[in-house]
C-alpha positions in Angstrom: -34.4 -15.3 -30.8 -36.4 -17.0 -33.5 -35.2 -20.7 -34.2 -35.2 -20.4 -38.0 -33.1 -17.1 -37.9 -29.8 -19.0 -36.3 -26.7 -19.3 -38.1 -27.5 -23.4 -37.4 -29.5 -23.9 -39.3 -28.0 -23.2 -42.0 -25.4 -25.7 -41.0 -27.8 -28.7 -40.7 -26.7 -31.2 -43.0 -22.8 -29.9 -43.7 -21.5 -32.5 -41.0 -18.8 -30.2 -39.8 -20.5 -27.2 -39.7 -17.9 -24.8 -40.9 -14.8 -26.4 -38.8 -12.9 -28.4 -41.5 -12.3 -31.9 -41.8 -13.4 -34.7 -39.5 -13.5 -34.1 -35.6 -12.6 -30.7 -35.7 -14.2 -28.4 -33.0 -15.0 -31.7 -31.1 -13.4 -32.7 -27.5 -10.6 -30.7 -25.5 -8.7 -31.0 -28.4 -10.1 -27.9 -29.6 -9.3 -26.1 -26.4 -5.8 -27.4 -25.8 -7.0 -30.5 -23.2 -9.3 -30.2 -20.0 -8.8 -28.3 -17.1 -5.4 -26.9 -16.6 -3.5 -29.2 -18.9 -0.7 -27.2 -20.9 -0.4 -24.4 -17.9 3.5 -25.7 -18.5 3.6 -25.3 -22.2 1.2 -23.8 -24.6 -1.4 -22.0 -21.8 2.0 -20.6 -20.5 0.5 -17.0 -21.2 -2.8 -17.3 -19.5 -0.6 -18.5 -16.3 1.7 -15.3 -16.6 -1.7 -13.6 -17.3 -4.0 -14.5 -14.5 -2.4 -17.2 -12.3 1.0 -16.0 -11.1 1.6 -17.7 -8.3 0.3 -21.1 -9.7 3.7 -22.4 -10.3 6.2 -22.5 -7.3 7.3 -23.5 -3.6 4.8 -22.8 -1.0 6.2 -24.3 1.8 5.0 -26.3 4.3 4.3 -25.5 8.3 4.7 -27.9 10.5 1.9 -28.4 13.4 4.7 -28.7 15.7 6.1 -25.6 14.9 2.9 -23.6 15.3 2.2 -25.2 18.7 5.4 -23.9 19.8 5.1 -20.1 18.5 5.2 -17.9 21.6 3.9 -14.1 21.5 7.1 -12.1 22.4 8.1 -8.8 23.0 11.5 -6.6 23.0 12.1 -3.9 25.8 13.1 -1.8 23.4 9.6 -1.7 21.4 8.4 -1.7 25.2 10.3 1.1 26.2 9.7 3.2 22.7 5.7 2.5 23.3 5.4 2.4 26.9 2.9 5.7 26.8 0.8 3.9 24.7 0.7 0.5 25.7 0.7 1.5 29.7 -2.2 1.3 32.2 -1.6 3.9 34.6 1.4 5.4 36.1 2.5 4.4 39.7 4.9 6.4 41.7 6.2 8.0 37.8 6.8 4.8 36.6 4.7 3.5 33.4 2.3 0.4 34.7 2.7 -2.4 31.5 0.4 -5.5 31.7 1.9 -7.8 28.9 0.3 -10.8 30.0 -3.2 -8.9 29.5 -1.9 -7.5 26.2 -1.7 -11.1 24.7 2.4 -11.3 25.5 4.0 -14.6 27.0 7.4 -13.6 26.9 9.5 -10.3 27.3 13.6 -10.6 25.7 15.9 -8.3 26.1 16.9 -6.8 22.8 17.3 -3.2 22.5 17.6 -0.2 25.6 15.4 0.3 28.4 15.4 4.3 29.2 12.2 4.9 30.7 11.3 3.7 34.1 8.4 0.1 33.8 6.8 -1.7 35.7 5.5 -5.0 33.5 3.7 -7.9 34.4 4.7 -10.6 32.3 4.1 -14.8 32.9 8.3 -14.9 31.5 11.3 -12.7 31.2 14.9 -13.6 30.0 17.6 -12.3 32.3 19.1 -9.7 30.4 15.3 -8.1 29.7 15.2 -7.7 33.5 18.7 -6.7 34.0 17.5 -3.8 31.8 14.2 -2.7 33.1 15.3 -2.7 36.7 19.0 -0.8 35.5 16.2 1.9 34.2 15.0 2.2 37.8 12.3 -0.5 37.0 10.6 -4.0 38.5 9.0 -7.0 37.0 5.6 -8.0 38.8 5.3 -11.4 37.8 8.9 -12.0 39.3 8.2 -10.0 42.4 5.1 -12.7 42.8 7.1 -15.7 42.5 9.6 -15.1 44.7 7.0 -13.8 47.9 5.3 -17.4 47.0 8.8 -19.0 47.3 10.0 -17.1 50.6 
């Protein structure tokens, strides 16, 4: 665009260029402050707007927490999946290998109706009480106590 065709120039010489008395149009004044000041009070909309979650808790995660996190597993998801998440089937029982799966531990909530037989590093009492009430066996167990013997 041609220099001598922009509006400013025909402001050259009026000092506030068409924005009032002195300062106007100047600093962050003009835009309510810098940055996000006024997201509390008059930028309110533009939070509600675009920036929901800017106010609020978020939390906080401990490290400790985290190196403590287990990956666990419930018979009953085991038993409702066991098709799926089995290898093969041995002697018409459904082969599970948690420990390959990613699984440390294996609880006890929920019913056992098919038989299993899962390999798993740790198992709570009543998780075993179930699988082998359902005509089952834990391997890992199995291994532990011919190492013992």
């Amino acid at each position: 665009m041609p220099h001598r065709l922009r509006k400013i120039r025909k402001q050259r010489g009026s000092r506030t260029h068409g924005y009032g008395r002195v300062g106007q149009h100047r600093a962050g004044g003009s835009r309510g402050g810098h940055g996000k000041a006024g997201f509390h009070k008059h930028k309110w909309t533009y939070v509600i707007k675009y920036e929901p979650d800017y106010f609020g808790k978020r939390g906080f995660t401990s490290p400790k927490s985290l190196r403590r996190k287990k990956n666990i597993i419930n018979v009953g998801v085991l038993d409702e999946m066991a098709e799926k998440l089995s290898i093969r089937k041995e002697e018409g029982k459904f082969f599970i290998d948690l420990e390959n799966l990613g699984y440390v531990k294996l609880l006890g909530t929920g019913n056992v109706t098919t038989p299993l037989i899962v390999k798993v590093p740790y198992c709570s009492r009543s998780a075993a009480e179930k699988i082998r009430s359902a005509n089952g066996q834990i391997v890992e167990e199995l291994d532990k106590l011919k190492s013992s013997g």
